[in-house]
C-alpha positions in Angstrom: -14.4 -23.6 -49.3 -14.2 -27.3 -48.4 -12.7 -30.3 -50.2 -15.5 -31.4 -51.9 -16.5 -27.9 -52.7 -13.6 -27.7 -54.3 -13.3 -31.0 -56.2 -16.5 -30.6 -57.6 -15.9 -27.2 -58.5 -12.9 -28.0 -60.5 -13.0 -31.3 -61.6 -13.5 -30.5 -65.2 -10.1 -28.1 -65.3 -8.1 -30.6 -63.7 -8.7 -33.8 -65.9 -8.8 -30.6 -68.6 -5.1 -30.2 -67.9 -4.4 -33.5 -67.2 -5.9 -34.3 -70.9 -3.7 -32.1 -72.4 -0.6 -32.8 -70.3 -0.4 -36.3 -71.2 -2.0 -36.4 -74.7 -4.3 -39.4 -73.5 -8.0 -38.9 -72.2 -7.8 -42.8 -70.4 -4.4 -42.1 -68.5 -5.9 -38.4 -67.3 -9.0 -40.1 -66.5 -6.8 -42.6 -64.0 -4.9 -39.3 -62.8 -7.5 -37.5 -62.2 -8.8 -39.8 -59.5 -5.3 -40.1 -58.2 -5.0 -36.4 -58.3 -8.4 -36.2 -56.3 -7.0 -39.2 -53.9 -4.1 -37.3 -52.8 -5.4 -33.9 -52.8 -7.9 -34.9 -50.2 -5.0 -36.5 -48.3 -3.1 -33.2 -48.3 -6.4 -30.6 -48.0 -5.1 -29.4 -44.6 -1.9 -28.0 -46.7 -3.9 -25.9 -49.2 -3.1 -22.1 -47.8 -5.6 -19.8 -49.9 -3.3 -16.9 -49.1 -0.7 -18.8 -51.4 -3.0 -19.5 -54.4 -6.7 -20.7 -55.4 -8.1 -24.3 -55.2 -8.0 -24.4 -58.9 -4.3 -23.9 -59.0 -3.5 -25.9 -56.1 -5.3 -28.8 -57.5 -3.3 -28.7 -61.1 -0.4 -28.7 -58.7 -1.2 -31.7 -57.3 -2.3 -33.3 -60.3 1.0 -31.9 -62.1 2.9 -34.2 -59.2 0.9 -36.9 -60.0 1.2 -37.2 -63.8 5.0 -36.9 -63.2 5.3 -39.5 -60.9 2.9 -41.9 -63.1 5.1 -41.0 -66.0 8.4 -41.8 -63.8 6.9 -44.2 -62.7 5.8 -45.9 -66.4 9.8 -45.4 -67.6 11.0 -47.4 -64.2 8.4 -50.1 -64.7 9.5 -50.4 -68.9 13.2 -50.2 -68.1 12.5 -52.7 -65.9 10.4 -55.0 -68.6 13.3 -54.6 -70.8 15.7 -55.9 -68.6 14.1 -59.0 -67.3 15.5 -62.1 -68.7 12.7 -63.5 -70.7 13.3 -66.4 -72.2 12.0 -66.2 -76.1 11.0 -70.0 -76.3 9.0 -71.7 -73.2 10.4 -74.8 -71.5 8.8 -77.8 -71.7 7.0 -77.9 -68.6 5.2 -74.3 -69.4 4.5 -75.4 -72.7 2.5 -78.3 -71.7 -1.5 -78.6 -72.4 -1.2 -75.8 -75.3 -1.9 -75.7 -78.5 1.2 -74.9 -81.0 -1.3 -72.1 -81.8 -1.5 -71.0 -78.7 1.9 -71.1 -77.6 3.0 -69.5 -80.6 0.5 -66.3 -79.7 1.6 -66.2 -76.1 5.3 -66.1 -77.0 4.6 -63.7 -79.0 2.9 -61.3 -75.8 5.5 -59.1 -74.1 6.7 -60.2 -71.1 3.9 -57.1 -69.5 1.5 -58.9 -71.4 2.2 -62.5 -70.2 2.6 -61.2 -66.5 -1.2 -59.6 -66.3 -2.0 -62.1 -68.2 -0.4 -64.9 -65.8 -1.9 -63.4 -62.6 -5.1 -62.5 -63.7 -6.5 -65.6 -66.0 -3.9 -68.4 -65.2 -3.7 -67.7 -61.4 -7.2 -65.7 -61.3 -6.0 -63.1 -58.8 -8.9 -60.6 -59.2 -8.1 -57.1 -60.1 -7.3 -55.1 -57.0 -5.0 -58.2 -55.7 -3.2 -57.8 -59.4 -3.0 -54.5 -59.4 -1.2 -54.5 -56.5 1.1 -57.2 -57.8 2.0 -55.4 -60.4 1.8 -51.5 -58.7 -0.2 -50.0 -61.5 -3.9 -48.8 -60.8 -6.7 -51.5 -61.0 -7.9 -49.3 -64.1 -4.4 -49.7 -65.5 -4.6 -53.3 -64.7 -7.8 -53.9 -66.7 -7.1 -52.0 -69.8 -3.5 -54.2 -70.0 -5.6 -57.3 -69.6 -7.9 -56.3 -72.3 -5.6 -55.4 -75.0 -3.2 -58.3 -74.0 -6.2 -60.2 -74.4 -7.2 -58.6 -77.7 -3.4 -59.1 -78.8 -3.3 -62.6 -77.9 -7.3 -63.6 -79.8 -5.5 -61.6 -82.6 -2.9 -64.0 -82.6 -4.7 -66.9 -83.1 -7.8 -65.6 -85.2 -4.7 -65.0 -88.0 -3.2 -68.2 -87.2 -6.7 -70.2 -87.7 
């Protein structure tokens, strides 16, 4: 069976697994393609004598949700430890509304950051994905519900 043979043929039961495994049909949706990604990358491993495709592929994808989830804690631990500053200087401050600075100091620091790169320095997705090392799927949702968070903000403040 080739690659492709195999990733259509089990497609379903890996994002299947992947659903289950981390309780959220968006994240196995993003692992799934990663699980694809490096399963074609490491197709000339697969040994049919050792297993089926099926199995081999939930292997993979197995890896692959526990380094996104490793990956998530490093990436939080490392949002938690970053000196943010809870009030803005002067400088940053300048140009906004007290509306609007109130809602943006209220954004996590995660928040401000995709924020920051993608609206304020209007990186474009791949480029801040990147910045960031998170998918460009990852990126967008953060962008969107930082987004949503901040419009929040200041529809209650209006």
């Amino acid at each position: 069976m080739t690659f492709s043979q195999a990733a259509e043929t089990h497609l379903d039961d890996v994002y299947g697994y992947l659903s289950w495994f981390t309780g959220d049909r968006g994240a196995a949706d993003e692992l799934t393609g990663a699980t694809f990604e490096r399963a074609l990358r490491l197709w000339h491993r697969f040994d049919p004598a050792r297993g089926s495709e099926q199995t081999w592929l939930c292997q993979v994808a197995r890896t692959v949700a526990l380094d996104h989830f490793r990956s998530e804690r490093r990436r939080t631990r490392r949002e938690q430890l970053a000196a943010v500053p809870e009030r803005f200087d002067e400088h940053f401050a300048e140009g906004l509304s007290p509306d609007l600075e109130a809602a943006v100091a209220a954004l996590t620091a995660g928040e401000r950051e995709v924020i920051a790169l993608r609206v304020v320095l209007e990186l474009d997705a791949g480029t801040t994905s990147r910045v960031l090392g998170i998918s460009t799927t990852n990126c967008t949702t953060r962008l969107n519900r930082a987004l949503k968070k901040l419009e929040e903000a200041l529809h209650v403040a209006a």
